[in-house]
KEFI-377841 format. One record per atom (N, C-alpha, C): x, y, z; residue in three letters. Coordinates in pm, whole numbers, plus 50000, padded with zeros to 5 digits. Each point is the difference from the previous one (the first is absolute). Example, Ala and Ser with C-alpha at 12.3 -4.5 7.8 and 13.67 -1.06 7.14 Angstrom:
<atoms>
513194943150780ala499115011950000ala500905012050000ala499655010549928ser500825011950006ser499235010950073ser
</atoms>
This chain:
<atoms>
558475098249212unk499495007249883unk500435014650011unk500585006249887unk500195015149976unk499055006250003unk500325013650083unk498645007850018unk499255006449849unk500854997949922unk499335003449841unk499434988849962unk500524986150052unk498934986149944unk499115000650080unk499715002450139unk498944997050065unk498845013749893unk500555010250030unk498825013449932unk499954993949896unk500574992149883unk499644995249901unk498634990750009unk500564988950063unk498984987750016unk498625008050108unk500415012950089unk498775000950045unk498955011449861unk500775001949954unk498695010349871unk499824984749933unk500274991949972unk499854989749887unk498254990850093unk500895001350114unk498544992050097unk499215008550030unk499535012749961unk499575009450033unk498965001449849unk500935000349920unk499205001449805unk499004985250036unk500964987750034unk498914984749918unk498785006550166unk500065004750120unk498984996150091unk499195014649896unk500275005750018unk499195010849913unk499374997849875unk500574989549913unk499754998649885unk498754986849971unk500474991050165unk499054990050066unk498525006150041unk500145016350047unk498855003950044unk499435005549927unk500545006549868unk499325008249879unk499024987749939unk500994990650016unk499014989049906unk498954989550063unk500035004950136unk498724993450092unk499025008150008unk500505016150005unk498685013149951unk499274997249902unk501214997049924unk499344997749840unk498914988450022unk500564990750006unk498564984250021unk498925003350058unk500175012750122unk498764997350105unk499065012449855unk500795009949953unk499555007949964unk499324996749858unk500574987349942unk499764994949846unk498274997550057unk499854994350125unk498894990250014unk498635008250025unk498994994949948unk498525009149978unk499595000750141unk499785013650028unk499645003150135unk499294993250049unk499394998150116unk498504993750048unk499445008750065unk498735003649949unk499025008750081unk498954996150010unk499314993750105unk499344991750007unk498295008550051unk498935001049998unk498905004850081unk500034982050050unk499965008550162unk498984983150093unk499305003550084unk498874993649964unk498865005950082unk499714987750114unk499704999950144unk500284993550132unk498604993050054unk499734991150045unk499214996950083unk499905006650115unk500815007250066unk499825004450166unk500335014749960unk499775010250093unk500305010650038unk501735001950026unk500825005749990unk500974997550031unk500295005250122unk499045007050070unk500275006250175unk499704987750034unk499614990349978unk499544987650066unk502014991150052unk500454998350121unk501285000749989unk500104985350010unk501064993649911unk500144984049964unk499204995449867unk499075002150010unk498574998449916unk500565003649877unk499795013550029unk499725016049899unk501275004149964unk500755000050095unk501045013750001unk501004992749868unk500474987250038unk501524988849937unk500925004249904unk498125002049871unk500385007349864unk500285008749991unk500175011150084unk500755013150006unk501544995650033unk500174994050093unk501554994150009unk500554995149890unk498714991349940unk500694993049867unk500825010449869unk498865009650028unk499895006549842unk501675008650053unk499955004750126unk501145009950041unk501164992149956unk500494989250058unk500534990149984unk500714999349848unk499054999149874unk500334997249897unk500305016049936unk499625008150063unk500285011149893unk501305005250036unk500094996650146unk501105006350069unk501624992349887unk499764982749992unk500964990149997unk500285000049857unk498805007849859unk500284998849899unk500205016349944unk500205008750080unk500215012849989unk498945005949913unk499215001250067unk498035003149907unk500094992349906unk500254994849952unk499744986149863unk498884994749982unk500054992250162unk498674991050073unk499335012150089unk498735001249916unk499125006250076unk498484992050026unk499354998650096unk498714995650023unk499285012850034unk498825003349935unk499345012950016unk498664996450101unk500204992950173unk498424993850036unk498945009350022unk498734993050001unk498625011649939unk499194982950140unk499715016050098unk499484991150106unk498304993349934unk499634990650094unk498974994649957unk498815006449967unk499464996149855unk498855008849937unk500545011549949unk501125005549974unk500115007349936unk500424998349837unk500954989749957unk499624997049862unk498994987350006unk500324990950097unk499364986749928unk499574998350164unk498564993349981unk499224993650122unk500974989750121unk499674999850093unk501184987550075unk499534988149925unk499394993149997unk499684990149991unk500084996849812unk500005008049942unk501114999849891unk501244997449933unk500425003850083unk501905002849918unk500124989249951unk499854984350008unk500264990749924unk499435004749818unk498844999950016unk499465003149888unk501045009849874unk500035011550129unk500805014049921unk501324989149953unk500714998850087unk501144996249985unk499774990749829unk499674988350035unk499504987449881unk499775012149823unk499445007250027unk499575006549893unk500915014449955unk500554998150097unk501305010649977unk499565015650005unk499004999750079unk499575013350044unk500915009750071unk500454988650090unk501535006650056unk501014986450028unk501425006649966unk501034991949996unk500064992350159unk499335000550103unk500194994350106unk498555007850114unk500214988050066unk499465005050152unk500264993050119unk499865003350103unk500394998150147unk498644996550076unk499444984850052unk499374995350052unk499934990050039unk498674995950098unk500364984650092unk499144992349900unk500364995549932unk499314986649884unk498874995250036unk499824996650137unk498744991250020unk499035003449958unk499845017649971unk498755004749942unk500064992949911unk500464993149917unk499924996549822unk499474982650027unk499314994450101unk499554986350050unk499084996449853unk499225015849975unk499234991949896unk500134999049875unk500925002149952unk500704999049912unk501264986849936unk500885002550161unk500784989250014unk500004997350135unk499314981749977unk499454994450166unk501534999450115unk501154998749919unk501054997250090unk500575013350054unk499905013649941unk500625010250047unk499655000450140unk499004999550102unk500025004550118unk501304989450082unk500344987649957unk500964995050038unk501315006350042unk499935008749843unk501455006450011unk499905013150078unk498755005550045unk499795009150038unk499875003750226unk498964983450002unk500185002750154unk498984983550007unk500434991150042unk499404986250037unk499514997950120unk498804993750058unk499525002250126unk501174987150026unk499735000750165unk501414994850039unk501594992049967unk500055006649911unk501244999049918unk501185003550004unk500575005749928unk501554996950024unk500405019350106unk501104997850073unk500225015250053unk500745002649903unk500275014850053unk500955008049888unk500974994349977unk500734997850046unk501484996149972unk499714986549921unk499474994250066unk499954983449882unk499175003249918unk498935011949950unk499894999449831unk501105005849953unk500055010350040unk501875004649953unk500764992449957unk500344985750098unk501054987149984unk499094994449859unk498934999450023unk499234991249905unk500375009849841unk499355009650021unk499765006649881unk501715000249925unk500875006750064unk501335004049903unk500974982849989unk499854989950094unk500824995550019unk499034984849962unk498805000950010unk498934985349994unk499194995749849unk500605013749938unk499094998049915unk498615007949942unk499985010850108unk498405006550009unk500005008949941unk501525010449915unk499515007449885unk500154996549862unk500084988449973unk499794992849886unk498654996149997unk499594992350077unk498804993249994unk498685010649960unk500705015050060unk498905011549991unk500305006649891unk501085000449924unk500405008649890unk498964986349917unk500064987049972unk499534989549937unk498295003950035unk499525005050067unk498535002650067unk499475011549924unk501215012449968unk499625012149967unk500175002049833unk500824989749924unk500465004949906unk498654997549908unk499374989149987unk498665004749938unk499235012250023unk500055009750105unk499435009249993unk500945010749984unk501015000649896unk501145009549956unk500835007050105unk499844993850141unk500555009550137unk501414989649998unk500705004750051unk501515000450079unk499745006850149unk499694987050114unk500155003350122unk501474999150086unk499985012750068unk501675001250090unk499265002350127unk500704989850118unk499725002350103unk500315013150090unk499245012750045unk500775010949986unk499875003850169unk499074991750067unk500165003650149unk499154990250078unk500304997050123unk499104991050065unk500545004250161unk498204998550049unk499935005350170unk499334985750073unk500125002350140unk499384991650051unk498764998950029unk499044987550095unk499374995150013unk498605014250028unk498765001949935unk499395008949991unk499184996550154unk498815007150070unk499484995250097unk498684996849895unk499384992150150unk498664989649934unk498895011649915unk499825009250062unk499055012949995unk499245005250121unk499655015049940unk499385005950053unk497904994150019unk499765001950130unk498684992050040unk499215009550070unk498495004449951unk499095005450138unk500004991050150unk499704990649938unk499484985450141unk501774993950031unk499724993650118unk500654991249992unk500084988049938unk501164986049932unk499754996049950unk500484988150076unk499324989150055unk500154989750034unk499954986549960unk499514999549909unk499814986049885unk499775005149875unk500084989849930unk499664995349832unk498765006250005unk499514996050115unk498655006749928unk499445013249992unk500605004050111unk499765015550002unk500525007849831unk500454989249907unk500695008149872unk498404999149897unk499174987850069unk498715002249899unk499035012349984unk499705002749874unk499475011749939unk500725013450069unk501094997050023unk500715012650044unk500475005849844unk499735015149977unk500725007549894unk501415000750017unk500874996449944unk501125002849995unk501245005649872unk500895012350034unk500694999149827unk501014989750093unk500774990849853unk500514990150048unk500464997849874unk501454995249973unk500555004149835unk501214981049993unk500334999349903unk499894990950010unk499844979149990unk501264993950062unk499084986149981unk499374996050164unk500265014550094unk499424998950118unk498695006049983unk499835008749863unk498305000150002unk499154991249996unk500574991449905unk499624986549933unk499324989950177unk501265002650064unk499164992050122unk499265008550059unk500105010750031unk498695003950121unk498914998349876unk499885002549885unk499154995049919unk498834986150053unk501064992749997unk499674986350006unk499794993650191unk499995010950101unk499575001450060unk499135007050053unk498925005349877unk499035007050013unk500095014950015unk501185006549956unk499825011150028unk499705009549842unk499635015049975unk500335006049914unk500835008649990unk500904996349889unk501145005049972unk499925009149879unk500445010850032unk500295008549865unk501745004550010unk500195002449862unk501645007950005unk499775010949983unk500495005650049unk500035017049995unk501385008449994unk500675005349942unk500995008149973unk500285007850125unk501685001050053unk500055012350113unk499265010650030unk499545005549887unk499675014350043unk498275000749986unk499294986549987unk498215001350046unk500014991250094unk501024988550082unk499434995750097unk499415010850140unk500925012650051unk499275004950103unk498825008849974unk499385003649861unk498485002449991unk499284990549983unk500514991349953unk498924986349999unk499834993750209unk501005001750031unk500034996250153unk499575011950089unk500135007149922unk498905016050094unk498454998149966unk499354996649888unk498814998849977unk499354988750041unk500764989250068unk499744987449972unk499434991949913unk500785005549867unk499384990049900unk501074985750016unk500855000250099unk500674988150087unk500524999150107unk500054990350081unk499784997750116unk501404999750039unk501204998449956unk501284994150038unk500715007349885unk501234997750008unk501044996849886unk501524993850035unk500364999449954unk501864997149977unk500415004249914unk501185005450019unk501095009449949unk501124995449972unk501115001250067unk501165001150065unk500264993550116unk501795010849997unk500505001750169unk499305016850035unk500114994750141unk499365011850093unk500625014549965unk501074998149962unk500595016649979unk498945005149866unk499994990549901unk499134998349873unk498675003850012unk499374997650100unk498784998950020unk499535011750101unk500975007950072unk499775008150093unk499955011549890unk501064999049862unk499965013949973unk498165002849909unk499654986750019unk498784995949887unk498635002850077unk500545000650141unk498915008550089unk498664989650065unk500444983649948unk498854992050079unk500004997050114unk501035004850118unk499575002750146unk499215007950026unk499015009349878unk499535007550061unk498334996250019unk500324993049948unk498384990249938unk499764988350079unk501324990649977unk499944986350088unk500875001350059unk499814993350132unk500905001050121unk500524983750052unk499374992549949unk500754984849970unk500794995349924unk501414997950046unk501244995649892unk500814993750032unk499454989849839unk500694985550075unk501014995649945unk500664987550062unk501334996949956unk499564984050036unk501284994749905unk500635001949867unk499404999449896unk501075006549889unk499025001749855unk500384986849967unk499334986450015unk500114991849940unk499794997849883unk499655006549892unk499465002849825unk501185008349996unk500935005850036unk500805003749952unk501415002250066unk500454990550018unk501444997850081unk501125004149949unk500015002749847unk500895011049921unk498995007049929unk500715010649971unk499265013049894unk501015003049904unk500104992949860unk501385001249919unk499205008449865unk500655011349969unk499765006149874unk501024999649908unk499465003749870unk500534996849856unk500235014949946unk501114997449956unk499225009649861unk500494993849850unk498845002849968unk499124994849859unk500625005649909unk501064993449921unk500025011849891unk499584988049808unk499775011049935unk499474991349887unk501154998349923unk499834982149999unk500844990449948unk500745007249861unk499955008849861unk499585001649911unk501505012550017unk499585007850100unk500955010750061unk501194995250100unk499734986750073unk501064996350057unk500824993649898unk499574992049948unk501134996149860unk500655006449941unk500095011949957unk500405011649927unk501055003350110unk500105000750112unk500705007950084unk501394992849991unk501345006150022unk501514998050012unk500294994550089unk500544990849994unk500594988550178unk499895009250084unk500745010049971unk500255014650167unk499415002750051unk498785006049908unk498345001750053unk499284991250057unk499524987249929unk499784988850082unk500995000750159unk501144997350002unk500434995050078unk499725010850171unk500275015249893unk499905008450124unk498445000450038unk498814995749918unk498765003450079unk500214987350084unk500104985449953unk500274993050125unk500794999150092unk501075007250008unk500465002450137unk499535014550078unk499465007449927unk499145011250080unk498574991850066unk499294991449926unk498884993850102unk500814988950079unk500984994449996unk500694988550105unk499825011450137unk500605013249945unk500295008350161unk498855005350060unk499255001549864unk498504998450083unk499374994750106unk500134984849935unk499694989950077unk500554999050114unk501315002050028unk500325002450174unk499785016950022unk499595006649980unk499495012650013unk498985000850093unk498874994949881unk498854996950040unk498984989350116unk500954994550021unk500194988550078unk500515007650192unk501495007949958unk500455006650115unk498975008750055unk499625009349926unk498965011250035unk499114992050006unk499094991749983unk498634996650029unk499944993550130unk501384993450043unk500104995350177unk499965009550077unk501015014849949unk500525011350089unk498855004150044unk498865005149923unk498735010350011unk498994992550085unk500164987150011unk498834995350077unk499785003150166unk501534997850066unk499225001850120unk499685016250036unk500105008649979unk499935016250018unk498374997349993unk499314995649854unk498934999250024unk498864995350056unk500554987350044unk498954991050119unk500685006950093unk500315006350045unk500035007350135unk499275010049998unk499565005349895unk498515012649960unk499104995550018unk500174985149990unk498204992949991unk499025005750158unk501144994550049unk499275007050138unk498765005250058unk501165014949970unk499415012749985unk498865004949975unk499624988049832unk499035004049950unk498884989049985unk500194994150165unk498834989250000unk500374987149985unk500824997149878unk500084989849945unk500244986850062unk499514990750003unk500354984650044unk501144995349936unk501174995250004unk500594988449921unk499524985250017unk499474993249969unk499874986049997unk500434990849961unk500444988550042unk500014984149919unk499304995749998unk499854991249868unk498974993249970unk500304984250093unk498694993550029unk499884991050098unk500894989049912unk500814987750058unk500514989549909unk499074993349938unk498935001650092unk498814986749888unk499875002549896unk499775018350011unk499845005149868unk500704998649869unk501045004250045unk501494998449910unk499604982849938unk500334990650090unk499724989349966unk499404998449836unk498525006050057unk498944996449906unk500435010349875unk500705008650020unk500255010149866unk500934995749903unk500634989250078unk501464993149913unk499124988449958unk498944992450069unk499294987849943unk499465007149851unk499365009550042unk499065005949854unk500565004849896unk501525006250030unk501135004149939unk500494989449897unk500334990450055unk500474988349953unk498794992749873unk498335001650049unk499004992449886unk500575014649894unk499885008450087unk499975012149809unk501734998249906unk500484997650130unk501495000149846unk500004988049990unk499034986449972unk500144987749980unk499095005849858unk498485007050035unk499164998949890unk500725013249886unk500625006250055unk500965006949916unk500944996949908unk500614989950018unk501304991249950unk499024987749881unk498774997950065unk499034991849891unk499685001649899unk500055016549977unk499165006849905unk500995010949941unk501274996350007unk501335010249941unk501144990149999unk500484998049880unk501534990750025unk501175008150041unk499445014649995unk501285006050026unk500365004750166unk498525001750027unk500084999350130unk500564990850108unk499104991049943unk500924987850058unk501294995649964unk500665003649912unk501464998549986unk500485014950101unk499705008749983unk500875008750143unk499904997850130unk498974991650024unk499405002650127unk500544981450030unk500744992649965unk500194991749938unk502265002550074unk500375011849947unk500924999849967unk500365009450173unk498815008950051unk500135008350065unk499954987850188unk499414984549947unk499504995950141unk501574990349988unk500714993949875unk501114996550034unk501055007550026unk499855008449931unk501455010950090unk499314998350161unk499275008150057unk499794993650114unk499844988950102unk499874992749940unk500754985350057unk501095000150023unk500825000749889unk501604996949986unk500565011850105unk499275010150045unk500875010850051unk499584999950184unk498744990849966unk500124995050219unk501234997150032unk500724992449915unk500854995050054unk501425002050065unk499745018649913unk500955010150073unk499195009250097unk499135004049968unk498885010450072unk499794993050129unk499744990450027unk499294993950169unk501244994450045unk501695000249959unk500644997350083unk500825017550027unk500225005049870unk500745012050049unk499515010050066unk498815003349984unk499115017150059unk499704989750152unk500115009250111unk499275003950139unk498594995549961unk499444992050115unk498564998250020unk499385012850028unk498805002449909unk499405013950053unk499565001350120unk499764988150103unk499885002450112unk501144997950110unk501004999849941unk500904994950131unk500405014150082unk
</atoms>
């Protein structure tokens, strides 16, 4: 090629890539901004929990050049925690960021999607949810109540809780006060205990006054910044009621329809990175903090096997009488025990014995 054809053909590939990018400005720029208020279930210093949606929101504003903005408003400051479904449904605000299970009484199957007593680990609701079937079944769960749920982060296995006494049997859970949130409330329920839910930020005055005896939280990094080592010094393991901790965010059905493939597409791949985000950091932070426990008194404990035993027996009558009295429940919970079947069959030959 002549050095006057090459400078030719390179301004010519130079005009169409230029003329390619004027008119991709143009599309991103034709399309109605998103500015979203979302108001959170957790604190966002809370790290895994709390923090995710700050990654998320960075994430999208960074990738759509301020376009996509999420404006988050920590808990109680526009809308109650135990709200945002509501807000969201009624279009109070275009979205929010929370762990669903609060919404049990409303819709019996959300704590499913939210955290199942001995149920699936992270990674296999993950497998389950994007690849099994499990955000259909929940978009199909939510759309009567005008929400559009996106899976936007998930951590691991929470501990059992914080305890004055030690806890050695089932029974030691009778007429014990406990906050306990939940379809693992549902059983210490039904093993005699009292259960209230309580929002992050009144469980440690309610556990300073003893208007309860116990609680559960979290993971320990979660729970250290929440200050109940300072109260109870018994902490036990494993969080069997909650072997994943997967959050949503909620946005109303009404406003997600309206939105441009791009938008759609980029908030779900900003919560996909969530989800291993939130997941990475919630393993990283744990051991730093059980190594504080120490220090400050604290016991770590396991719970005895008998116990466990009997928590999966009682586990098992409540998501039986659960599934009785909800068809929808029982269709997830339904959909959530055959993916697990079908997936022993890679899980117990490929992963290391936890004890070998």
């Amino acid at each position: 090629m002549k050095k006057s054809d090459f400078t030719q053909h390179f301004k010519l590939t130079a005009l169409a890539l230029g003329t390619a990018l004027a008119l991709s400005s143009a599309a991103v720029s034709a399309a109605d901004p998103v500015h979203w208020k979302v108001p959170v279930g957790f604190a966002t210093t809370l790290p895994g929990l709390g923090d995710t949606i700050l990654y998320v929101a960075k994430q999208l504003e960074d990738m759509s050049g301020g376009s996509i903005q999420l404006k988050i408003f920590e808990p109680g400051k526009l809308v109650p925690p135990f709200s945002i479904l509501d807000a969201v449904k009624d279009k109070k605000v275009e979205a929010g960021y929370t762990w669903v299970g609060y919404d049990q009484g409303k819709i019996p199957s959300s704590p499913l999607f939210a955290a199942a007593p001995f149920g699936l680990e992270p990674w296999e609701f993950t497998a389950w949810w994007y690849e099994g079937g499990g955000d259909k079944l929940m978009e199909e769960v939510y759309a009567p109540h005008n929400t559009h749920p996106i899976l936007c982060s998930i951590i691991g296995p929470e501990a059992a809780g914080w305890f004055r006494k030690e806890i050695k049997s089932v029974d030691d859970l009778k007429g014990l006060k406990i906050r306990f949130a939940g379809l693992g409330g549902k059983v210490m329920q039904k093993l005699g205990a009292s259960v209230t839910v309580l929002p992050a930020g009144e469980i440690f005055p309610a556990l300073e006054k003893g208007a309860i005896d116990a609680t559960e939280f979290s993971m320990p990094a979660i729970d250290e910044k929440l200050g109940f080592d300072k109260i109870a010094k018994n902490y036990y393991f494993p969080g069997w009621h909650q072997v994943y901790t997967a959050e949503h965010l909620l946005v109303n059905l009404d406003v997600w329809k309206k939105l441009d493939k791009a938008s759609k597409t980029a908030i779900e791949t900003a919560c996909t990175a969530g989800v291993m985000r939130g997941l990475s950091k919630g393993e990283f932070v744990q051991v730093a903090a059980m190594k504080n426990f120490a220090a400050k008194g604290v016991t770590a404990r396991v719970l005895p096997e008998k116990m466990l035993r009997e928590l999966e027996k009682v586990t098992n009558e409540v998501l039986a009488e659960e599934s009785g009295k909800d068809p929808a429940f029982k269709k997830v919970l339904d959909s959530q025990r055959a993916f697990e079947k079908s997936y022993k069959v890679w899980k117990d030959k490929a992963y290391m014995p936890r004890n070998w």
